[in-house]
C-alpha positions as CSV (number, residue, x, y, z in Angstrom):
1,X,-22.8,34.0,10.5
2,X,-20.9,35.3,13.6
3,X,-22.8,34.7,17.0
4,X,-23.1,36.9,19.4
5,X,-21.9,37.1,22.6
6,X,-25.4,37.3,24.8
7,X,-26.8,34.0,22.6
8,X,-24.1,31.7,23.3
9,X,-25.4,29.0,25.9
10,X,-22.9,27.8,28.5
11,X,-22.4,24.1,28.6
12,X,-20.7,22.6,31.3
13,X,-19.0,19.5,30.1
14,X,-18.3,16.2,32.2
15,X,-15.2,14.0,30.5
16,X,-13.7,10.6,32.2
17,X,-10.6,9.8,31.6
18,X,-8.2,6.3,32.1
19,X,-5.3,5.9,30.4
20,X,-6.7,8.3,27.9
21,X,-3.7,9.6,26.4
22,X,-4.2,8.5,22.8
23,X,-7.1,10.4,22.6
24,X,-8.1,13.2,25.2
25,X,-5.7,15.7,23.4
26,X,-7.9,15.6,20.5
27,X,-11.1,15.8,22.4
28,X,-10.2,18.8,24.8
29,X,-8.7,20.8,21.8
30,X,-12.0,20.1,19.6
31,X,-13.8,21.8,22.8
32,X,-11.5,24.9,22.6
33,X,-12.1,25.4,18.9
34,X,-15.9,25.7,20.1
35,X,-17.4,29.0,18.6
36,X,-20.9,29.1,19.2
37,X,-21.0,28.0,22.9
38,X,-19.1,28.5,26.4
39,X,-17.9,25.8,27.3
40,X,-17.1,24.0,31.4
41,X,-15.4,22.0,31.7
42,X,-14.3,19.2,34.7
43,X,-12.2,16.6,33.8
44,X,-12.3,13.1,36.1
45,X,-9.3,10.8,36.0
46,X,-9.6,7.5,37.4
47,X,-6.0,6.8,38.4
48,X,-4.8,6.6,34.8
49,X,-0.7,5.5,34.8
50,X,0.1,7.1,31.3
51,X,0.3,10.9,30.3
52,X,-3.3,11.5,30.2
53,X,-3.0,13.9,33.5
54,X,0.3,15.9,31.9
55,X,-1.9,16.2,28.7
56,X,-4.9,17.4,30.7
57,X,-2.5,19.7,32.8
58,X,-0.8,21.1,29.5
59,X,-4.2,21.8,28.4
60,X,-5.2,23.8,31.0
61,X,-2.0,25.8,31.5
62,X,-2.5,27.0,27.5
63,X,-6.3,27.3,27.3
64,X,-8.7,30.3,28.5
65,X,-11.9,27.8,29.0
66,X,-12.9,26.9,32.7
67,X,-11.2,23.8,33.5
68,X,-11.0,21.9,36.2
69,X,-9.6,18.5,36.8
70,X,-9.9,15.6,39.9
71,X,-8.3,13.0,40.2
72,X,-9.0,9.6,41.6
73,X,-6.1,6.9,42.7
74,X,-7.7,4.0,41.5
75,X,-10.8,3.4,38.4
76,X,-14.1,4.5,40.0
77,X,-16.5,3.2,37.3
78,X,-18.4,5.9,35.3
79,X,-21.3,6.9,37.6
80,X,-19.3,8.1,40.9
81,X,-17.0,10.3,39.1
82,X,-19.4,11.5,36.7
83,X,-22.1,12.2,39.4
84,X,-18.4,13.7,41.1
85,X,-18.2,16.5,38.4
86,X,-21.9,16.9,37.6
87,X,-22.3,18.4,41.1
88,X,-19.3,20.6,40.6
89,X,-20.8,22.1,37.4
90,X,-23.9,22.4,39.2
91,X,-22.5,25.5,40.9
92,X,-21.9,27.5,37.8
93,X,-25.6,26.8,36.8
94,X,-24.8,25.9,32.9
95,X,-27.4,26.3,30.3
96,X,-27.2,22.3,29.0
97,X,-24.8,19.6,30.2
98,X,-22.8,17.5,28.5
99,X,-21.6,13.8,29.1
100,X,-19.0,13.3,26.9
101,X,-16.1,10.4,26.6
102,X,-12.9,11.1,26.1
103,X,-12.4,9.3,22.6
104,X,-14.3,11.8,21.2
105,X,-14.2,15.1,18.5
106,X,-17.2,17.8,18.8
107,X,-18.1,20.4,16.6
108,X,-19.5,23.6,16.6
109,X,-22.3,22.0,14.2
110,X,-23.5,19.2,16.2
111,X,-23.9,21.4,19.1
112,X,-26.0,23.9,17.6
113,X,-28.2,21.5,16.0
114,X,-28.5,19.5,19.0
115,X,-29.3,23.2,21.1
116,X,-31.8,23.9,18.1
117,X,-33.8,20.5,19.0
118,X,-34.1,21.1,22.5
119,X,-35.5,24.0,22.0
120,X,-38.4,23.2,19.7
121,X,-39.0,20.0,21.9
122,X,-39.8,21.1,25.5
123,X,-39.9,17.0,26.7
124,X,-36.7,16.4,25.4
125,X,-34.5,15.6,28.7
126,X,-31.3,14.2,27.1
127,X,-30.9,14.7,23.0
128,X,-27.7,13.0,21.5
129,X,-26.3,12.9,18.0
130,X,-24.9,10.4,15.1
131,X,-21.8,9.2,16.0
132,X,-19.0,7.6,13.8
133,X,-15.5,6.5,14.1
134,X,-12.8,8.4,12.2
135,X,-12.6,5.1,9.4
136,X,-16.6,6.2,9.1
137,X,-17.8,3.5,10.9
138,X,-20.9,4.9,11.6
139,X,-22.4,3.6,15.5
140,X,-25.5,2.4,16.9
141,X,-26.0,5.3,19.3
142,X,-29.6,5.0,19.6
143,X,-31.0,1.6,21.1
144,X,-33.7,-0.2,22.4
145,X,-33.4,-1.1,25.9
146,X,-32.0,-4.5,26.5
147,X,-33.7,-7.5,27.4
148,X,-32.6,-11.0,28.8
149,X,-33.8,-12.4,25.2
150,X,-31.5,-9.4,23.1
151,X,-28.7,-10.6,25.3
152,X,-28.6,-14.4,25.1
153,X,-28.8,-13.7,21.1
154,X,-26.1,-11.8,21.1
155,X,-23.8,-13.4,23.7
156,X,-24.5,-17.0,21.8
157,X,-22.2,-17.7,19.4
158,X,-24.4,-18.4,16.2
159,X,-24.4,-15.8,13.6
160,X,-28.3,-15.8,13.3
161,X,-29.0,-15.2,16.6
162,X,-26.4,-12.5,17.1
163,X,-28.4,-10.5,14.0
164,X,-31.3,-11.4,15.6
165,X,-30.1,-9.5,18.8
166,X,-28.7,-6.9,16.9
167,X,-32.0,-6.4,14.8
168,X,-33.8,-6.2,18.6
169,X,-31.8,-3.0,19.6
170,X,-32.4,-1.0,16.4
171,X,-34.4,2.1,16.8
172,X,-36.0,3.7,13.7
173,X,-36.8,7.0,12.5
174,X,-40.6,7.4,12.6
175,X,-40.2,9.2,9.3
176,X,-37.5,9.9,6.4
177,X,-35.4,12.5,7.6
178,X,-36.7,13.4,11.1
179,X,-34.2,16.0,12.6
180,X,-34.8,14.3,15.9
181,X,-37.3,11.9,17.5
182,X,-37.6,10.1,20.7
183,X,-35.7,6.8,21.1
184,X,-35.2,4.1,24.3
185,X,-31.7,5.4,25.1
186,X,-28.4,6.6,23.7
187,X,-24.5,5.7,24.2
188,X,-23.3,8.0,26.9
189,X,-20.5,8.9,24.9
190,X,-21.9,12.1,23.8
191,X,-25.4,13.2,26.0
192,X,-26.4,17.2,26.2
193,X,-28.6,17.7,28.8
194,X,-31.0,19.7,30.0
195,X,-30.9,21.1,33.8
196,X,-34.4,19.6,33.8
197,X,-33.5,16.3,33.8
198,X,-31.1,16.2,36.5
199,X,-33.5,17.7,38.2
200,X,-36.3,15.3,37.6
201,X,-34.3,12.0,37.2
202,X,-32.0,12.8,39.7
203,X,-27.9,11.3,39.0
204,X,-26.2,8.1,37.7
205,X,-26.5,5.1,39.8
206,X,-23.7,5.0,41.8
207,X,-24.8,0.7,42.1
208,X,-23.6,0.1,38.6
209,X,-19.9,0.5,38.2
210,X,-19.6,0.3,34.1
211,X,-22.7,-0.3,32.1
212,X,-25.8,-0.3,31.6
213,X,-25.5,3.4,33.8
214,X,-26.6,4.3,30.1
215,X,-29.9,2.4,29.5
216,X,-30.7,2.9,33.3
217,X,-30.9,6.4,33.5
218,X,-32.5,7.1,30.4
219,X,-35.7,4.7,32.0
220,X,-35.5,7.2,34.9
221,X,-35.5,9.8,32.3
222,X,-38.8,8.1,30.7
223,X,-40.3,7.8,34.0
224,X,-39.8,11.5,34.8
225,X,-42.0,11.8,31.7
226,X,-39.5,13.5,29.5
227,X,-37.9,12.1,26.6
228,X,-34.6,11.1,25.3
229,X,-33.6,11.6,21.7
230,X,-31.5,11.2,18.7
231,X,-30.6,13.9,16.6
232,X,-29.5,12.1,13.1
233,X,-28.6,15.7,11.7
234,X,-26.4,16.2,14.5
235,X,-22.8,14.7,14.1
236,X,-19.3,13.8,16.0
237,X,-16.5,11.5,16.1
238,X,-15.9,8.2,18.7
239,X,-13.1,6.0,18.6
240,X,-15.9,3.4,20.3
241,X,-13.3,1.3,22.2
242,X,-15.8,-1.1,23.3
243,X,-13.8,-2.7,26.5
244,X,-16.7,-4.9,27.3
245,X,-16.2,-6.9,23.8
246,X,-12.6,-7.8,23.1
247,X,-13.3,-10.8,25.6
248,X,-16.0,-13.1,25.5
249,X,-14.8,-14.1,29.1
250,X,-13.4,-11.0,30.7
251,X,-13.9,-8.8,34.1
252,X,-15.8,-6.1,32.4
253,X,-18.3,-8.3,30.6
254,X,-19.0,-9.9,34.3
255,X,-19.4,-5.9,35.5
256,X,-21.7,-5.0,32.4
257,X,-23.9,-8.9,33.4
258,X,-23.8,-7.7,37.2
259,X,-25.1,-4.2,35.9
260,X,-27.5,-6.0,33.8
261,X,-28.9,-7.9,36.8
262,X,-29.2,-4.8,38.9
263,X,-31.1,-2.5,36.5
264,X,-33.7,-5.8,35.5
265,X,-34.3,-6.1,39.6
266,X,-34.6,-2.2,40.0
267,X,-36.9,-1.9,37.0
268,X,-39.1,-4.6,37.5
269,X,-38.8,-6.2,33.7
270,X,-36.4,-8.7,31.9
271,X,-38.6,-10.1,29.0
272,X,-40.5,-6.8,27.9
273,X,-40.8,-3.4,28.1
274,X,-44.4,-3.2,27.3
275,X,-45.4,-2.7,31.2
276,X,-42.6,0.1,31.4
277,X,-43.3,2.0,28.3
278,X,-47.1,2.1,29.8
279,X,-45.6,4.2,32.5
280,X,-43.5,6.7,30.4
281,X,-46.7,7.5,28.6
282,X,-48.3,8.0,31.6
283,X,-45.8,10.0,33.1
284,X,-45.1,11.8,30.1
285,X,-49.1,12.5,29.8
286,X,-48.9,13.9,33.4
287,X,-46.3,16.5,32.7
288,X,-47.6,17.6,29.7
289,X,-51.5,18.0,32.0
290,X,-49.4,19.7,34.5
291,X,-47.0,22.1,32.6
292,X,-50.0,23.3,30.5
293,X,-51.8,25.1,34.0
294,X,-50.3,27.6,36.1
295,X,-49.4,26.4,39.7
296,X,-52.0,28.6,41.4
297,X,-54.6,26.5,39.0
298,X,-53.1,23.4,40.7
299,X,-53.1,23.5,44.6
């Protein structure tokens, strides 16, 4: 069914980049075979010493698509450049952002499925969808926020209590085949947006350099009272290269524990959620009281 013109939405697209050469190619040209949406797009790199940049800049000579690309001299983390380009799109006032890595192939599908949910689900501030590797290697997008207790399990090496911590982060449909349904939070690796959660949860934390930026701002999310979502219907490709795992020992393990720290300290929690989750229901029962009465009703 062809889509018209005046119904497309304009998504404005945020991509990071590092020694991405392998794989942004694939990614950018999946964007420009977008039908159904107008896409934005503003590229990051952080001071990648391959070909990524003469890929990007290839891309952008050949393509009509809005693209813009900045370039860092040195690896900024993921919040500052994506706050970086988030502000930048903010000026061309898109319909839905999008948060997407580099290692990744959309489709037309996904988006309009994902667009679809949003749209039934007014509390839905960030809505993400199934994601698998090209093998078929299908990912845990969806999680339960971390705790001290899921991350001992799974950083001991006993095989029990690593499925025990695994078994902690799973999130489950409330029913067979929901199209979509509120989870703790999602991978960034593929978030669509709405401008109302910017707007209500403010941007990334620039105090965590790698992870969890992910888990962190979908609690700010929560606490806006809005939701964050999985769409199971809704699916892409990741590569997944997982930089905090190849090492048991390694400099971005220490980053993601640091992160860790920080968002347990800024959050108030470490064991259990149960406290928190009191206050996205709260919060989420106060928008709802407020949205339904017109503003002249409320001052």
């Amino acid at each position: 069914m062809a889509i018209l013109e005046s119904t497309k939405k304009i998504i404005g697209f945020v991509i990071l980049t590092w020694n991405s050469e392998k794989v942004i190619g694939a990614c950018l040209d999946s964007i420009s075979g977008l039908s159904s949406v107008e896409p934005r797009i503003v590229l990051v790199d952080n001071g990648s010493t391959d070909n990524t940049v003469l890929i990007i800049e290839e891309f952008i000579q050949r393509t009509s698509i809005p693209v813009e690309l900045i370039q860092f001299s040195k690896n900024m983390g993921t919040t500052i450049p994506r706050n970086v380009a988030l502000h930048r799109l903010m000026d061309v006032r898109p319909d839905y952002y999008c948060i997407l890595d580099s290692d990744t192939i959309v489709n037309d599908a996904a988006f309009l499925t994902m667009i679809t949910e949003l749209s039934k689900h007014q509390q839905y501030g960030i809505i993400g969808p199934e994601m698998r590797t090209s093998t078929g290697y299908i990912q845990m997008s969806a999680r339960s926020f971390p705790t001290l207790l899921e991350k001992l399990c799974k950083g001991i090496p006993n095989k029990y209590l690593q499925a025990k911590g695994e078994q902690m982060e799973l999130q489950l449909a409330p029913y067979p085949d929901a199209a979509s349904y509120p989870v703790d939070y999602l991978m960034s690796a593929c978030w669509l947006m709405t401008p109302k959660a910017i707007e209500k949860a403010g941007e990334l934390d620039e105090k965590i350099f790698y992870a969890p930026e992910d888990a962190e701002y979908c609690i700010r999310v929560w606490k806006s009272g809005l939701q964050v979502a999985f769409c199971p219907e809704a699916k892409i490709i990741h590569e997944w290269q997982r930089l905090s795992k190849r090492k048991l020992i390694s400099k971005m393990n220490w980053v993601h524990i640091c992160g860790l720290v920080y968002m347990f300290r800024k959050h108030h929690y470490l064991f259990t959620m149960k406290k928190l989750k009191t206050v996205f229901l709260l919060a989420f029962c106060l928008l709802m009281v407020v949205s339904s009465f017109p503003v002249s009703a409320i001052i």
